[in-house]
C-alpha positions as CSV (number, residue, x, y, z in Angstrom):
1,X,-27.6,55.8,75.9
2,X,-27.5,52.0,77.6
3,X,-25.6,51.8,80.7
4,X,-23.1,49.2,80.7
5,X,-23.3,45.9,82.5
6,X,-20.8,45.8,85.4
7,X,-18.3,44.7,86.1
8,X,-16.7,45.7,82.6
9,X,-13.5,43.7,81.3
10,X,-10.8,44.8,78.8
11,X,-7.2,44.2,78.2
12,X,-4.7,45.4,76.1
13,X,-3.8,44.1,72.2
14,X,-1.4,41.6,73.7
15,X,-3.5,40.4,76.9
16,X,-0.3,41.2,79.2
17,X,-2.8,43.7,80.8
18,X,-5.7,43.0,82.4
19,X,-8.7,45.6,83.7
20,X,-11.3,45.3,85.7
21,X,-14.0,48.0,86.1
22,X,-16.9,48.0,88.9
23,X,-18.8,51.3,88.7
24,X,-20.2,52.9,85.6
25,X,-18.3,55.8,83.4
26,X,-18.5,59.3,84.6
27,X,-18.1,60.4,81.4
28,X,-17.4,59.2,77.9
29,X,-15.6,61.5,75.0
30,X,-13.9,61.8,71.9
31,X,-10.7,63.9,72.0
32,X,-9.6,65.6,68.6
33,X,-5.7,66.8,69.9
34,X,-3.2,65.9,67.7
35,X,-1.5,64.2,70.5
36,X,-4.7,62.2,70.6
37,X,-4.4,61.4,66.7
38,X,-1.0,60.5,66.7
39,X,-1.3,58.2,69.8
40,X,-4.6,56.9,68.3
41,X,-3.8,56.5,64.7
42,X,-6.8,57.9,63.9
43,X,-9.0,61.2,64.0
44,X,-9.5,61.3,68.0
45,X,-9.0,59.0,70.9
46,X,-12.1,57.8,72.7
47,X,-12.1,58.0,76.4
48,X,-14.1,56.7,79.2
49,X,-13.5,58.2,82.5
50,X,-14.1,56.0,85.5
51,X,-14.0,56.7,89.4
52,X,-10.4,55.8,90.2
53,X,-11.2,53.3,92.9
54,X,-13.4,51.5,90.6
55,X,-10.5,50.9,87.8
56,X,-8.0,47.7,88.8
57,X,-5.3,46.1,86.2
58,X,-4.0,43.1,86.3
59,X,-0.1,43.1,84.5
60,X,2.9,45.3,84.3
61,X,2.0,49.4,83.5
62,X,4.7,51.7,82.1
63,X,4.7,55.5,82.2
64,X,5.1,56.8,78.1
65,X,3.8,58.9,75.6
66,X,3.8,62.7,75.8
67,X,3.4,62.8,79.4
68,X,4.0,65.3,82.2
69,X,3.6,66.6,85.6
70,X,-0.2,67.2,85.2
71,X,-0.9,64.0,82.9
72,X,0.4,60.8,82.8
73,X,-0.3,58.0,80.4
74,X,0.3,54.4,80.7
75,X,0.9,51.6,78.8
76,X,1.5,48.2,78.4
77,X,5.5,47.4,77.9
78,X,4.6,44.1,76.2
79,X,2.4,45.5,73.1
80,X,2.9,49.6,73.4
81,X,-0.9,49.6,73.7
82,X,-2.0,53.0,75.5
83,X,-4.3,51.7,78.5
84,X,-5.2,54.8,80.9
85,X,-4.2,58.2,81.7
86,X,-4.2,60.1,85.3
87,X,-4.5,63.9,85.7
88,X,-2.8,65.2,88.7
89,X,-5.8,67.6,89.1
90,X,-8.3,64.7,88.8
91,X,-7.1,62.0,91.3
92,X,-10.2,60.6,92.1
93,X,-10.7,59.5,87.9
94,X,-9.0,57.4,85.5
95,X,-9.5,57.9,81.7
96,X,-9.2,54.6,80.4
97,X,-8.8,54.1,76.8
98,X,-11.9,52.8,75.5
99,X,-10.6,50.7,73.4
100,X,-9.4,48.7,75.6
101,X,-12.7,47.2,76.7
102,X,-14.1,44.0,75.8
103,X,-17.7,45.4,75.2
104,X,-18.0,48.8,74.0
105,X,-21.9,48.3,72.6
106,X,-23.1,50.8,75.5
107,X,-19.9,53.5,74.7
108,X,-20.8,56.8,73.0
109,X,-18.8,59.5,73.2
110,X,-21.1,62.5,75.2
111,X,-18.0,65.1,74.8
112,X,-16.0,66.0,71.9
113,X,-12.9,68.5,72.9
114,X,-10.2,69.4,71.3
115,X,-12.4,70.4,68.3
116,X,-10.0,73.4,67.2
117,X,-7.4,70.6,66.0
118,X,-10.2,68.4,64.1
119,X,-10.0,67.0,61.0
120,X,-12.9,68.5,58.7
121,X,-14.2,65.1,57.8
122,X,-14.2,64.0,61.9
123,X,-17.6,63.8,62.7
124,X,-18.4,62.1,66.8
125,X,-22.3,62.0,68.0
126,X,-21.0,63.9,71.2
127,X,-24.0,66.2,72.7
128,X,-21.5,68.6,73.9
129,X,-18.4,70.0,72.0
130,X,-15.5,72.2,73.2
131,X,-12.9,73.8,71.1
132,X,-10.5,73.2,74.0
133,X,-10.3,71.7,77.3
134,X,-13.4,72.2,79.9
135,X,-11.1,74.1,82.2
136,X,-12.9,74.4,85.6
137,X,-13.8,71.9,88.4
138,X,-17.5,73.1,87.8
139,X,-17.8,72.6,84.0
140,X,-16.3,69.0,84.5
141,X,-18.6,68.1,87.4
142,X,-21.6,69.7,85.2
143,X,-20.5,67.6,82.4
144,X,-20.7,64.6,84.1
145,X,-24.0,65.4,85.8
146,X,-25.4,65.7,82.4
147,X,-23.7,62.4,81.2
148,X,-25.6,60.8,84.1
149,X,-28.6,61.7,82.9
150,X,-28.6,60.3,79.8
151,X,-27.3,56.9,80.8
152,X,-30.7,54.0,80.8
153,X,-31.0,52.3,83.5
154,X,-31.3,48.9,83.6
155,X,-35.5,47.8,84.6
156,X,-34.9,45.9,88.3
157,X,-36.2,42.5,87.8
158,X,-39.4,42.5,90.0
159,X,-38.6,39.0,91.6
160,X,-35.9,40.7,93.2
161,X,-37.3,43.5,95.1
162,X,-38.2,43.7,98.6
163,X,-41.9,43.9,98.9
164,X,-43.8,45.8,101.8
């Protein structure tokens, strides 16, 4: 799977909202919920999750959707379109919807959860697939180890290395 080329850029149907992304995703997934379909539209929602401190936005965010104390979603209050969702348990990540993102060439999703609401004709290239949630600390820091590993690096351009 190519890494993307940073920074990444995206902004929200209208252009009200603005992000700006320096690091590379953590993790990339598919989510099958039904939440997900009926915010979505569609058969799953695609997510890339980002180190929090790497995700910026530019514009006016409002809380919405079927949020609560553990997850909140936000959106834009211009165009309604979902941007990104913080976990209380997770406040070092942001899943930012990937649609959202000007270039999404590199984004496949690596986990598919949620598979116990699918629809039978669904079908996501993820590697991994859980019928819920990954529920532990572990499993999520496993998952994204694995996701690292797949991610191409880009060749360094040999004109711009140190030489000894």
């Amino acid at each position: 799977m190519p890494q993307p080329d940073l920074p990444l850029e995206g902004s929200c149907l209208c252009g009200s909202v603005q992000i700006h992304i320096t690091a590379p995703p953590l993790l990339t997934l598919a989510c099958h919920c039904r939440d997900c379909q009926k915010l979505s539209a569609s058969a799953y929602s695609l997510t890339a999750m980002f180190p929090a401190d790497a995700v910026t936005t530019d514009g006016k965010l409002v809380l919405g959707g079927r949020h609560s104390e553990q997850r909140q979603h936000y959106y834009c209050p211009t165009c309604m379109s979902f941007v990104l969702s913080r976990l209380k348990g997770a406040p070092n990540r942001v899943n930012l919807r990937a649609s959202v993102l000007d270039d999404l060439s590199w984004f496949a999703p690596h986990v598919e959860i949620m598979t116990e609401e699918k629809q039978p004709w669904a079908t996501v290239p993820a590697a991994r697939s859980y019928d819920r949630f990954p529920t532990t600390a572990e499993e999520m820091s496993a998952l994204m180890d694995d996701y690292a590993q797949t991610m191409v690096r880009p060749i360094a351009d040999p004109k711009t290395q140190n030489r000894a």
